[in-house]
ROKENU-33741 format. One record per residue (C-alpha): residue number from 1; residue in one letter; x negated, y, z. Coordinates in Angstrom, 2 decimals. Layout:
N
pos, code, x, y, z
NUM, A, X, Y, Z $
...
This chain:
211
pos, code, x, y, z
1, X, 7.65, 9.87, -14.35 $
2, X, 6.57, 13.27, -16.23 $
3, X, 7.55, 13.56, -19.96 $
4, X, 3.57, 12.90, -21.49 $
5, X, 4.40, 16.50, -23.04 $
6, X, 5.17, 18.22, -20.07 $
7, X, 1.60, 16.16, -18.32 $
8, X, -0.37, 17.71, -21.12 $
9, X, 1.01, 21.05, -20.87 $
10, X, 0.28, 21.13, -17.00 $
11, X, -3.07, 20.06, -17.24 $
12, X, -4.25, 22.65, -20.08 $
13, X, -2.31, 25.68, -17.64 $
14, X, -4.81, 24.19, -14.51 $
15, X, -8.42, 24.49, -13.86 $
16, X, -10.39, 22.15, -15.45 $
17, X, -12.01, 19.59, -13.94 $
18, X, -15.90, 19.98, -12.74 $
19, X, -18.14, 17.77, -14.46 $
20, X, -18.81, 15.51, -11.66 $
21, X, -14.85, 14.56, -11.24 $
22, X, -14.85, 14.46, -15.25 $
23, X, -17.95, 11.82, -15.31 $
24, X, -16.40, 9.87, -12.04 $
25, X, -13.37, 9.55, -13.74 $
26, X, -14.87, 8.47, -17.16 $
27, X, -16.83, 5.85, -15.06 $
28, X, -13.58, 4.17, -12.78 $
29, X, -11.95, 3.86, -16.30 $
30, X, -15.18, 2.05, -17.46 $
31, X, -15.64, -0.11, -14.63 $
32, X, -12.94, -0.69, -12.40 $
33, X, -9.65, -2.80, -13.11 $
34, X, -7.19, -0.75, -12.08 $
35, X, -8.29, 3.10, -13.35 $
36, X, -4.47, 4.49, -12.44 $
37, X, -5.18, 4.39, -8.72 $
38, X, -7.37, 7.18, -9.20 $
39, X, -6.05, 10.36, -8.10 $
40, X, -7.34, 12.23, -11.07 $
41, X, -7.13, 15.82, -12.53 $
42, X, -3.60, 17.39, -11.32 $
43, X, -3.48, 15.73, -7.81 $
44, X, -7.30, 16.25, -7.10 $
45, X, -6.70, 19.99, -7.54 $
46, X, -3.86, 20.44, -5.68 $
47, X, -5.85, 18.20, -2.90 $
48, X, -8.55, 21.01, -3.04 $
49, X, -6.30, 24.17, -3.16 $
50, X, -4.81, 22.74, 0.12 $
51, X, -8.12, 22.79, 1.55 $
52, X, -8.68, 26.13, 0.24 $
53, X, -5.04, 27.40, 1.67 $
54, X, -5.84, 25.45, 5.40 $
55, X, -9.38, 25.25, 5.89 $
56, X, -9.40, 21.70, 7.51 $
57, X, -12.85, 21.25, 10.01 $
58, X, -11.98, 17.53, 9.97 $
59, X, -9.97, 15.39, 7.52 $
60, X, -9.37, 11.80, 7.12 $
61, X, -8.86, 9.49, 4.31 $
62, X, -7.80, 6.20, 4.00 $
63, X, -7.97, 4.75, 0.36 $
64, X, -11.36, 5.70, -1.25 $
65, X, -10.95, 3.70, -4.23 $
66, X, -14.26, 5.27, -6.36 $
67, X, -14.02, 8.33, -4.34 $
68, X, -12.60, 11.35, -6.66 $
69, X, -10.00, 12.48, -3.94 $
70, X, -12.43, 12.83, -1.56 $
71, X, -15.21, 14.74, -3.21 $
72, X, -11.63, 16.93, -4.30 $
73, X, -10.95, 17.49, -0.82 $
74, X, -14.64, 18.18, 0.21 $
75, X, -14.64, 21.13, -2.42 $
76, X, -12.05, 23.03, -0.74 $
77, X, -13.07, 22.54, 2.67 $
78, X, -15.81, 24.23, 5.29 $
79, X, -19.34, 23.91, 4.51 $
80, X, -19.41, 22.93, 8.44 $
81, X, -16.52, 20.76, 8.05 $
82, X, -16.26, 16.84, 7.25 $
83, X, -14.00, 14.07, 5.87 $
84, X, -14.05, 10.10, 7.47 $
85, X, -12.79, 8.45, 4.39 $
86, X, -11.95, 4.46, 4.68 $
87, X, -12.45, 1.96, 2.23 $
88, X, -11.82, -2.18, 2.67 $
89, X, -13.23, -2.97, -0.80 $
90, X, -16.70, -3.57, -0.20 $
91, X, -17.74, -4.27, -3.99 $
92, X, -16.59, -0.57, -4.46 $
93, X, -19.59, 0.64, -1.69 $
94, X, -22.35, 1.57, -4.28 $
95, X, -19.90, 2.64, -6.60 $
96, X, -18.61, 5.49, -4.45 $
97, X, -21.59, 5.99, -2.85 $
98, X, -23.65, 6.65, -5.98 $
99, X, -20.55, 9.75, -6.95 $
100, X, -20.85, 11.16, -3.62 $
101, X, -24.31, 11.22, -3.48 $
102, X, -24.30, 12.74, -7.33 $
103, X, -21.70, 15.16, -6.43 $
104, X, -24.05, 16.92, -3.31 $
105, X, -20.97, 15.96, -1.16 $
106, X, -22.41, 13.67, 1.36 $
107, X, -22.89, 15.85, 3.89 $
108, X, -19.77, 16.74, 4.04 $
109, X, -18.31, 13.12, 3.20 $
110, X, -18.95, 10.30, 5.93 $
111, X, -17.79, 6.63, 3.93 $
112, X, -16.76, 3.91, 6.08 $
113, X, -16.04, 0.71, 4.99 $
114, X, -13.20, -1.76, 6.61 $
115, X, -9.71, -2.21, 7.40 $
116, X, -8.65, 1.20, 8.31 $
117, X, -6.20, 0.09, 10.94 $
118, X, -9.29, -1.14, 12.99 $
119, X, -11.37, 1.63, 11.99 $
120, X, -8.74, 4.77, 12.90 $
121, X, -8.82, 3.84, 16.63 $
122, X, -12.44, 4.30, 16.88 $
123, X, -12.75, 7.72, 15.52 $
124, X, -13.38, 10.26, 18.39 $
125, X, -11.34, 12.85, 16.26 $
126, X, -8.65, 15.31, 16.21 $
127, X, -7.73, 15.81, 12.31 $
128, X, -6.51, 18.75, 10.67 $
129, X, -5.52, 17.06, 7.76 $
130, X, -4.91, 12.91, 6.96 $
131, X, -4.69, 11.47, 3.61 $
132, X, -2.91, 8.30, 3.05 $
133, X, -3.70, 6.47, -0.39 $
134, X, -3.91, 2.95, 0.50 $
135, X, -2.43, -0.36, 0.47 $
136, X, 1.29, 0.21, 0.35 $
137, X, 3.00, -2.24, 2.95 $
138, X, 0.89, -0.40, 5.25 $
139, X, 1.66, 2.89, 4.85 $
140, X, 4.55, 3.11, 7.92 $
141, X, 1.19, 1.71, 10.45 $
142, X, -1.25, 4.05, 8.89 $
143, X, 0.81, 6.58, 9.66 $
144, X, 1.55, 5.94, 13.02 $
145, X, -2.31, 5.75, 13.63 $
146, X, -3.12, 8.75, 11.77 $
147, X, -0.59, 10.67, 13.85 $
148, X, -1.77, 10.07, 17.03 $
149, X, -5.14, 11.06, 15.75 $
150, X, -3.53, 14.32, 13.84 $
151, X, -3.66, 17.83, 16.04 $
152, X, -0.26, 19.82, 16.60 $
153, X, 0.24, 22.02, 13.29 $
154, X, -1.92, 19.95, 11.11 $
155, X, -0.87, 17.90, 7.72 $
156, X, -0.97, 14.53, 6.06 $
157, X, -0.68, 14.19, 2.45 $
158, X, 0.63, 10.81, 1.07 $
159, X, 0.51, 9.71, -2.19 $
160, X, 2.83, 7.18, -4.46 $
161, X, 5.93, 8.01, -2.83 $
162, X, 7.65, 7.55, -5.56 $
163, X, 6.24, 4.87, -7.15 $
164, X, 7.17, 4.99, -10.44 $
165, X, 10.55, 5.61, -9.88 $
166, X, 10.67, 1.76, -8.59 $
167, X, 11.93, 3.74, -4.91 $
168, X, 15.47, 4.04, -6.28 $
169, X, 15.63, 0.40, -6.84 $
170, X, 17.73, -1.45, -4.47 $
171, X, 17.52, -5.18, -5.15 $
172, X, 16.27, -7.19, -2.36 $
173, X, 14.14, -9.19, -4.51 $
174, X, 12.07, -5.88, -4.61 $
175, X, 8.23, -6.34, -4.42 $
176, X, 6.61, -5.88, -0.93 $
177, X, 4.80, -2.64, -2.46 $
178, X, 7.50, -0.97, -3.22 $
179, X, 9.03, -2.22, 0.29 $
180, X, 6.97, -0.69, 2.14 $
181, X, 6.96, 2.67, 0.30 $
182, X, 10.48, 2.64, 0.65 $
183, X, 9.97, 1.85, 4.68 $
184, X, 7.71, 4.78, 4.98 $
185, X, 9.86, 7.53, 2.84 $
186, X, 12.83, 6.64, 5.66 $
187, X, 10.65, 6.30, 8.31 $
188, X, 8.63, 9.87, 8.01 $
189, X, 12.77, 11.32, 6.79 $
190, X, 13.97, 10.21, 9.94 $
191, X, 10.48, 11.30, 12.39 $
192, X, 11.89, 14.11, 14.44 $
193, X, 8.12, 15.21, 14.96 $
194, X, 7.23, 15.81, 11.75 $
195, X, 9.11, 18.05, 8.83 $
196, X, 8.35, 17.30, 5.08 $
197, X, 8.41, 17.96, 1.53 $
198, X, 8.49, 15.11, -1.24 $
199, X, 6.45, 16.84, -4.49 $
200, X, 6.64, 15.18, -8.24 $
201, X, 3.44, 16.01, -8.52 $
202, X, 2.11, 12.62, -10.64 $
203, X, 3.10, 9.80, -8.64 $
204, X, 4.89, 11.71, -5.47 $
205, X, 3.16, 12.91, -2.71 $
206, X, 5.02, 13.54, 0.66 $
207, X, 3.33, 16.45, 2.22 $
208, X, 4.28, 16.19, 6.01 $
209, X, 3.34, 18.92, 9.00 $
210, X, 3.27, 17.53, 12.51 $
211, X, 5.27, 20.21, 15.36 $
């Protein structure tokens, strides 16, 4: 992980954070559980300038959580563009639907709850650009999915990659988490249709372009 230093001193030398994404992520630290799987200040930036740099029409995310990466991405793309993003924890529905609707982003953000794996089939879509946050000892079949769904030339973005460091850990007791991020990372390295680059931005992101 980044010295706390070094974290401080690369979020006062980016763009601050709108005031929607600063309340959203005031409120997930108020009323979720688990706070750290939002994507917060650093990664939701970087999520927008890649929208800015690509210009996605139509994204897809699976992993809402209380929806900061998505109303991240919709700032950076198309007004005439949208993002599917896929949730499976239904007591987080008003939750992220109350942000969206307060950040002036629903038009541009279509919520769908449910196991993505059953929900990615049914999308008549060709994506530009696929973001995979999501339960980890899924991440090798959500990719496959979001793949077949992902046009020639366009990008997904995944996030945890390196999971706390716990991917250079080679016990075989090792949890099922970090399993299956450690499944994916050697799945995606070995994926002659794809080329990649693993980031350190917070908790790793493996940004991957499809030939």
């Amino acid at each position: 992980m980044i010295d706390s230093k070094i974290e401080a001193y690369i979020e006062t030398h980016t763009t601050p954070e709108i005031e929607i994404l600063k309340e959203l992520n005031r409120q997930t630290h108020l009323r979720t559980f688990y706070p750290r799987m939002l994507s917060g200040h650093i990664q939701g930036k970087f999520l927008e300038m890649v929208c800015h740099m690509i210009q996605p029409k139509r994204v897809l995310e699976i992993g809402t959580f209380t929806s900061y990466s998505a109303i991240a991405i919709a700032q950076g793309i198309p007004d005439d563009a949208l993002i599917y993003t896929i949730e499976v924890n239904e007591e987080m529905e008003s939750f992220i639907r109350e942000f969206i609707t307060k950040s002036g982003m629903d038009k541009k953000i279509k919520l769908m709850m449910g196991n993505a794996l059953d929900i990615i089939p049914t999308l008549d879509e060709s994506f530009d650009l696929v973001f995979i946050d999501a339960d980890k000892e899924q991440y090798v079949d959500y990719y496959k999915m979001a793949k077949q769904k992902l046009r020639p030339g366009g990008f997904i973005i995944a996030d945890n990659v390196i999971w706390s460091g716990k991917v250079l850990e080679k016990s075989s007791s090792t949890d099922k988490e970090t399993q299956g991020i450690v499944a994916f990372n050697e799945f995606v390295k070995n994926d002659t249709d794809v080329e990649q680059v693993m980031l350190s931005i917070r908790d790793g992101l493996l940004l991957i372009r499809k030939n």
